[in-house]
C-alpha angles and dihedrals in degrees: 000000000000118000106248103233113258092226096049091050091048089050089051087048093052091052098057095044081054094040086050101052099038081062095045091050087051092048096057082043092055092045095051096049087046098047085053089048082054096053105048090046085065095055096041103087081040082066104042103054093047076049092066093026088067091042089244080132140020133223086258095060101037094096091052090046090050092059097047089052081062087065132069102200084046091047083056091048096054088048092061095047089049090048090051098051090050095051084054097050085050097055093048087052100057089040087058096048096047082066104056110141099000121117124230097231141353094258082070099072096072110325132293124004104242095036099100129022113190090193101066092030112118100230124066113233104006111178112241149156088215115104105262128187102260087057080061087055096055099037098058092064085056092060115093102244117274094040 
C-alpha cells in the first residue's frame, strides 16, 4: 500500500473545511432569506385588506395588489407611490391653510369692481358687502411691501 503524502492529504483536508464552511455560510444565507420571505408573507393579506379599507385600492385591483405585494421591488414601488400621494396632500393641505381667510380675488369682497363707489354714495356709512374705500385702506397694510 502506498503511503498517501502528508501534504496532499492536509490540502484535501483544507478544501473540505473551505468547501464546508462556504456551504454553511450559503445555507444561513438561504434560512434567513426564507424566514423573511416568511415574515412578510404574514403581513402580506394585513395589508392588503387596510389597503382596500382605505380605498388605496379598490376590489378591482386587489388581485393585481396582491401580487405586487408579492414583490419587493413592486412593494417598493407601491411605497413610493404611497409616499408621493401623501406629499401631495400635504402640500395641498398647507396651501389650503395659507389661505385661510383670503379671497381669491377682489370680486370676492362684495361683486364687480366698479359696481359700487362709497365715496360718491349719497349716504355716510352704509353697511355693505361691496369693497369701499376705507377696505382699500386696511388691506394695504395686509400686503407684504412692494406690492
Amino acid at each position: 500500500m502506498n503511503p498517501v503524502d502528508p501534504k496532499l492529504a492536509n490540502a484535501a483536508l483544507n478544501t473540505v473545511a473551505v468547501y464546508s464552511a462556504l456551504t454553511k455560510k450559503a445555507l444561513d444565507e438561504v434560512s434567513t432569506h426564507r424566514e423573511a420571505q416568511e415574515k412578510a408573507a404574514s403581513v402580506r393579506p394585513e395589508l392588503l385588506n387596510l389597503m382596500l379599507e382605505t380605498g388605496a385600492v379598490t376590489d378591482e385591483q386587489k388581485e393585481a395588489a396582491d401580487a405586487m405585494l408579492g414583490s419587493h421591488a413592486e412593494t417598493l414601488g407601491l411605497l413610493k407611490s404611497a409616499l408621493t400621494k401623501m406629499a401631495e396632500f400635504k402640500t395641498q393641505i398647507e396651501k389650503q391653510a395659507s389661505e385661510l381667510g383670503r379671497p381669491d380675488d377682489d370680486t370676492s369682497l362684495g361683486g364687480a369692481p366698479g359696481d359700487y363707489d362709497s365715496l360718491s354714495d349719497g349716504y355716510v356709512g352704509r353697511k355693505t358687502s361691496q369693497k369701499k374705500a376705507s377696505d382699500e385702506a386696511i388691506l394695504s397694510v395686509l400686503q407684504p411691501p412692494g406690492t
